[in-house]
LUMDRENVEX-682653 format. One record per residue: y negated, x, z negated of N, C-alpha, C in turn; residue number from 1. Coordinates in steps of 0.001 Angstrom, whole numbers. Layout:
BEGIN
   n_north    n_east      n_up   ca_north   ca_east     ca_up   c_north    c_east      c_up     n
         Y         X         Z          Y         X         Z         Y         X         Z   NUM
...
//
This chain:
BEGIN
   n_north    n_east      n_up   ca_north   ca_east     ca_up   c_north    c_east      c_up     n
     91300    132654    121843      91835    131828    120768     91633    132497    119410     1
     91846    133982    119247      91788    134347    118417     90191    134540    117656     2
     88968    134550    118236      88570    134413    117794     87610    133178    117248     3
     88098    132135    117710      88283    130549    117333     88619    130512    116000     4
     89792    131236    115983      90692    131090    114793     89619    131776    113172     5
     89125    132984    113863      88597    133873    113001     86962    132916    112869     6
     86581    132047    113542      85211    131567    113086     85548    130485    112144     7
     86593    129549    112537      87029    128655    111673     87302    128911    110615     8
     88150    129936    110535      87968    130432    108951     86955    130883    107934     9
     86143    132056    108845      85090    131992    108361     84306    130883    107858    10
     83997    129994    108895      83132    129010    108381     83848    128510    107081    11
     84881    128000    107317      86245    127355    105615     85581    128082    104263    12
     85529    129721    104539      85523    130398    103577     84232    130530    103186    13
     82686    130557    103973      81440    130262    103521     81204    129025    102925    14
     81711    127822    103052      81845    126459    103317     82197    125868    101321    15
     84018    126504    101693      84105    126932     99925     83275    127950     98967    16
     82324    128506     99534      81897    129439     98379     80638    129245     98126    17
     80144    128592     98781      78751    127780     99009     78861    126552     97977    18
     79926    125412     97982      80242    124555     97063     80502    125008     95570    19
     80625    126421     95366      81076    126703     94260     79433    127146     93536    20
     78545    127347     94216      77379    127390     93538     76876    126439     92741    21
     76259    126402     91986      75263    125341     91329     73553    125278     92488    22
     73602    123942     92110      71705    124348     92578     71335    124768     91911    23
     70173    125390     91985      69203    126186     91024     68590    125032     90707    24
     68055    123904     91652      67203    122727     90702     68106    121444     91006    25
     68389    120928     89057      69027    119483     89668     68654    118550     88824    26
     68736    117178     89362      67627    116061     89506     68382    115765     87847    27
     67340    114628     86944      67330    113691     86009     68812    113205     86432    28
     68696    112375     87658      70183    111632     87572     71452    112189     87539    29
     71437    113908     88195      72471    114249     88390     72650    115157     86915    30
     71580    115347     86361      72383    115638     85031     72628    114368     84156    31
     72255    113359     83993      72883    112130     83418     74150    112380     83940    32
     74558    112604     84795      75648    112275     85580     77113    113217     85069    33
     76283    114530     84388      77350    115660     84546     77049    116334     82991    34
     76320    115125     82274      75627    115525     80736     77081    115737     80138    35
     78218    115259     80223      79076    114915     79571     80032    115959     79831    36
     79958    116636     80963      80832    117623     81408     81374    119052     80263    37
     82732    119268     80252      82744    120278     78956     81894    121666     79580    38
     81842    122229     80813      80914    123249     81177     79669    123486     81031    39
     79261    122312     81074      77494    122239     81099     77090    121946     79846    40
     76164    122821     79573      75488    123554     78617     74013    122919     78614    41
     73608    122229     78070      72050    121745     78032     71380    122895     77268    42
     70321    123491     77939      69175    124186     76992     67733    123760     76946    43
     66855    123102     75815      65712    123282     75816     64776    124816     75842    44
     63922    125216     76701      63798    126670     76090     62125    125676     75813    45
     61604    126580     74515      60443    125744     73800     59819    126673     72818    46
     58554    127221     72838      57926    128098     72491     57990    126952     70672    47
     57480    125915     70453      57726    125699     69729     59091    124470     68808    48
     59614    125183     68208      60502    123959     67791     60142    122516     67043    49
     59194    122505     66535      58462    121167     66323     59043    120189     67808    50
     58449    120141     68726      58826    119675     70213     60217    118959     70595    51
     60886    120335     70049      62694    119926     69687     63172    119156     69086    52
     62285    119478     67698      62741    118235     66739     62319    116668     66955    53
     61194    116713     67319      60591    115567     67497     61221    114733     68663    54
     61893    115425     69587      62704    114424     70527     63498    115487     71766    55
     64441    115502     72191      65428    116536     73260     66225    115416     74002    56
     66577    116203     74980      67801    115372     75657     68823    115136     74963    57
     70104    114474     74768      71272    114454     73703     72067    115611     74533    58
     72336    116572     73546      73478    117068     73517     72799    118788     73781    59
     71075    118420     73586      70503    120142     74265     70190    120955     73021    60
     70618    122097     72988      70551    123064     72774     68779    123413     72341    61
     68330    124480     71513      66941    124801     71725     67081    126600     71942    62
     66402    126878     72264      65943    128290     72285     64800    128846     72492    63
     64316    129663     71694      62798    130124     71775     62726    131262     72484    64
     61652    131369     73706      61987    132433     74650     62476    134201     73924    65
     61556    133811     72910      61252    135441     72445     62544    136011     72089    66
     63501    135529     71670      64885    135414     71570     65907    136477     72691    67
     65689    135696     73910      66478    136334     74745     65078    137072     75848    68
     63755    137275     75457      62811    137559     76293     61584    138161     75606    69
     62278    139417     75018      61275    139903     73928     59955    140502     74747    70
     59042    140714     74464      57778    141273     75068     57411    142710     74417    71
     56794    143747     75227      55689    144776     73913     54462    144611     73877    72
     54384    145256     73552      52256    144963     73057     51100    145195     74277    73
     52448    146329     75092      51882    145974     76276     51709    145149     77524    74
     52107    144145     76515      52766    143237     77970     53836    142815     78717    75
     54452    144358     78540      56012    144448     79400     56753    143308     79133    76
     57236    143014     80278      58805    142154     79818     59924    143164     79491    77
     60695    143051     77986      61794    143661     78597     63059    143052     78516    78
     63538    143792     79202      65158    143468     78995     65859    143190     77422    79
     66534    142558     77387      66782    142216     75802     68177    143296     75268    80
     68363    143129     74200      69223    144376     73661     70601    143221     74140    81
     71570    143914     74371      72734    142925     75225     74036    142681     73612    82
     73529    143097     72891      74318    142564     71339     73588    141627     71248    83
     71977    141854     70938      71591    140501     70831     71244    139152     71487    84
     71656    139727     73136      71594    138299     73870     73380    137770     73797    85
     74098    138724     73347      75634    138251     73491     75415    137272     72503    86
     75066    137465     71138      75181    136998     69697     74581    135559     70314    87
     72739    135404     70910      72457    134602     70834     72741    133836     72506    88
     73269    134115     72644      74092    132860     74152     75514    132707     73597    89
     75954    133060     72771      76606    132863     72429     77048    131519     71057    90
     75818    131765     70340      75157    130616     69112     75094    129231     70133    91
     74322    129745     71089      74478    128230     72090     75187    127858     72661    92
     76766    128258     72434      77695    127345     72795     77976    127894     74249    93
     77417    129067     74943      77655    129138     76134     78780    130556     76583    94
     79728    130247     77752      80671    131152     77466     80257    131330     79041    95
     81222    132414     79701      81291    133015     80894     81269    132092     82186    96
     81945    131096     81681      82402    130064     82854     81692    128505     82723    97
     80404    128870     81800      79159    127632     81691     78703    127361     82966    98
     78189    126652     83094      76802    125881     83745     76137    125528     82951    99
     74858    126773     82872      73700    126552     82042     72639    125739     82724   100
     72333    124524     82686      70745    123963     82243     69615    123705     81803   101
     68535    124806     82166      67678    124642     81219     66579    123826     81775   102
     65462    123315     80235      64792    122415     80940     64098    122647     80220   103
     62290    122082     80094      60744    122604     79810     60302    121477     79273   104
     59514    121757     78285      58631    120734     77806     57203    120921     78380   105
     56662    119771     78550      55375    120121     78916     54544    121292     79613   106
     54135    122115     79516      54166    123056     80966     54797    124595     80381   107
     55698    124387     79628      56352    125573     79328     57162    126152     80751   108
     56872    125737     82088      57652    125765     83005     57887    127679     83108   109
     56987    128569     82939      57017    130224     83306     57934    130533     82154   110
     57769    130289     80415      59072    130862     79973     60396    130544     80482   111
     60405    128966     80799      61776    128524     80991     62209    129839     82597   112
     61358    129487     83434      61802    130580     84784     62050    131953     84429   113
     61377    132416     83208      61843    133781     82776     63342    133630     82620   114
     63633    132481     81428      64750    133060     80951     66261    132545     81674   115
     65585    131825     82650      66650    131496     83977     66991    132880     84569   116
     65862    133506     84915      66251    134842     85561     66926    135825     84377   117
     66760    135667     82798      67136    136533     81977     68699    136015     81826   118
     69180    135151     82234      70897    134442     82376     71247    135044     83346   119
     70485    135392     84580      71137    135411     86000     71375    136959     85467   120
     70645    137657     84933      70606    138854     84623     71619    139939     83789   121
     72305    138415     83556      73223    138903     81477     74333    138294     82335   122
     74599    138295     83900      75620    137844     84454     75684    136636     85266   123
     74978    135846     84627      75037    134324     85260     74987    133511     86271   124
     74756    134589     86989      74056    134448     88796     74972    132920     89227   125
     74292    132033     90107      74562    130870     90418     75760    130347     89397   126
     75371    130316     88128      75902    129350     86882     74623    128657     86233   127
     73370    128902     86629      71997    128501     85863     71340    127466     86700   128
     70675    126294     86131      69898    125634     87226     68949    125078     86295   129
     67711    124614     86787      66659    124073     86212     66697    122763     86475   130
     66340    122007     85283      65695    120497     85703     64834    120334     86247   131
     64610    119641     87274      63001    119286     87895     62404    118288     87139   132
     61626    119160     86530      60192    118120     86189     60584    118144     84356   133
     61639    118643     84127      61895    119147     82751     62022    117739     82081   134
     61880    118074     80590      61906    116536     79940     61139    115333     80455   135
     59539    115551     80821      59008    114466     81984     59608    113507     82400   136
     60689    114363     83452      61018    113770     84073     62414    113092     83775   137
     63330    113676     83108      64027    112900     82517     63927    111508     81470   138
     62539    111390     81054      61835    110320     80018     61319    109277     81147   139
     60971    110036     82380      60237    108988     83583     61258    108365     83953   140
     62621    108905     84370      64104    108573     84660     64666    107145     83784   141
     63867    106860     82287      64401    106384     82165     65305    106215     80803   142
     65639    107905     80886      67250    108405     80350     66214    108461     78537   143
     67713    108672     77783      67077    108234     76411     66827    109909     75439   144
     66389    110075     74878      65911    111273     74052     66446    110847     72194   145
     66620    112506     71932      67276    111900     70394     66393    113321     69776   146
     66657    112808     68304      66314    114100     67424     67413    114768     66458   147
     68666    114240     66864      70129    114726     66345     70310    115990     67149   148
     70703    116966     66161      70801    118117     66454     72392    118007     67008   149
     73200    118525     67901      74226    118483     68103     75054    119625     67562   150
     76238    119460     66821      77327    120596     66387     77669    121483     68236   151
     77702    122874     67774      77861    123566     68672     78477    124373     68535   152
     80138    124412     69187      81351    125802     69421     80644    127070     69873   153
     80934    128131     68913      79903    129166     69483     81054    129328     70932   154
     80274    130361     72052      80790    130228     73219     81483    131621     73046   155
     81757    131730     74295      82406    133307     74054     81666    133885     75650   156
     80968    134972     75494      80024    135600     76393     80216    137003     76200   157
     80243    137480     77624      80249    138776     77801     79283    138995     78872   158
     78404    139737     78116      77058    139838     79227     77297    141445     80315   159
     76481    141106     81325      76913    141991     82222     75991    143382     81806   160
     76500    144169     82271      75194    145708     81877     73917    145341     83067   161
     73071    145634     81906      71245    145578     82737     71221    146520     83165   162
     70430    146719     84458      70098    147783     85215     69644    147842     86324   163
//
């Protein structure tokens, strides 16, 4: 019996902690669905802001990779200075207890995956998820695009130590 008892729970307790994840990829409809939510955080990431201006999801955010995903001359990726990814995740409205969304224009799809992993990195681990198919697919969806910049509460972020 007793260990009946001990699988059932187990399972309860994988069961709840599994639900508490985000997907890493979620659909056009289900962010229509959860656009409105005070947690969720829309991000365009977009090498250029022209792109941004010219049309975004309502309510997204922009960010230019180089920002939170500086490079050297050699190539390297590095890690970003953690004042200046606090300052700037922070400008975007995003705090500890977000659900960040980011999403790609046109085949910007490798910065956007960088800087998914550069969130998971600054703490964020299953709080980040990607749109599939990025703006595309949200425009194929249907769903409507604006060029109103949205007012944004800076967030309050405490990034985790890199290492």
């Amino acid at each position: 019996m007793k260990p009946l008892i001990f699988f059932i729970l187990f399972l309860f307790f994988s069961v709840s902690v599994l639900a508490e994840e985000n997907s890493i990829l979620v659909t056009a409809q289900w962010l229509k669905e959860h656009q409105s939510d005070a947690k969720v955080v829309l991000v365009q990431v977009n090498f250029l802001k022209l792109d941004y201006d010219a049309e975004h999801i309502i309510g997204a955010r922009y960010l230019w990779p180089g920002s939170l995903a500086p490079d050297s001359p050699l190539g390297a990726m590095n890690e970003p200075d953690l004042k200046i990814a606090q300052q700037v995740v922070e400008d975007l409205g995003i705090s500890n207890d977000s659900h960040v969304v980011l999403y790609f224009v046109r085949n910007e799809v490798s910065p956007t995956a960088r800087i998914f992993l550069t969130f998971e990195n600054l703490g964020m681990k299953g709080k980040v998820s990607l749109l599939d198919g990025g703006l595309e697919a949200w425009k194929k969806a249907g769903f409507e695009t604006t060029k109103d910049v949205p007012t944004v509460k800076k967030g309050k972020f405490k990034p985790a130590s890199l290492g």
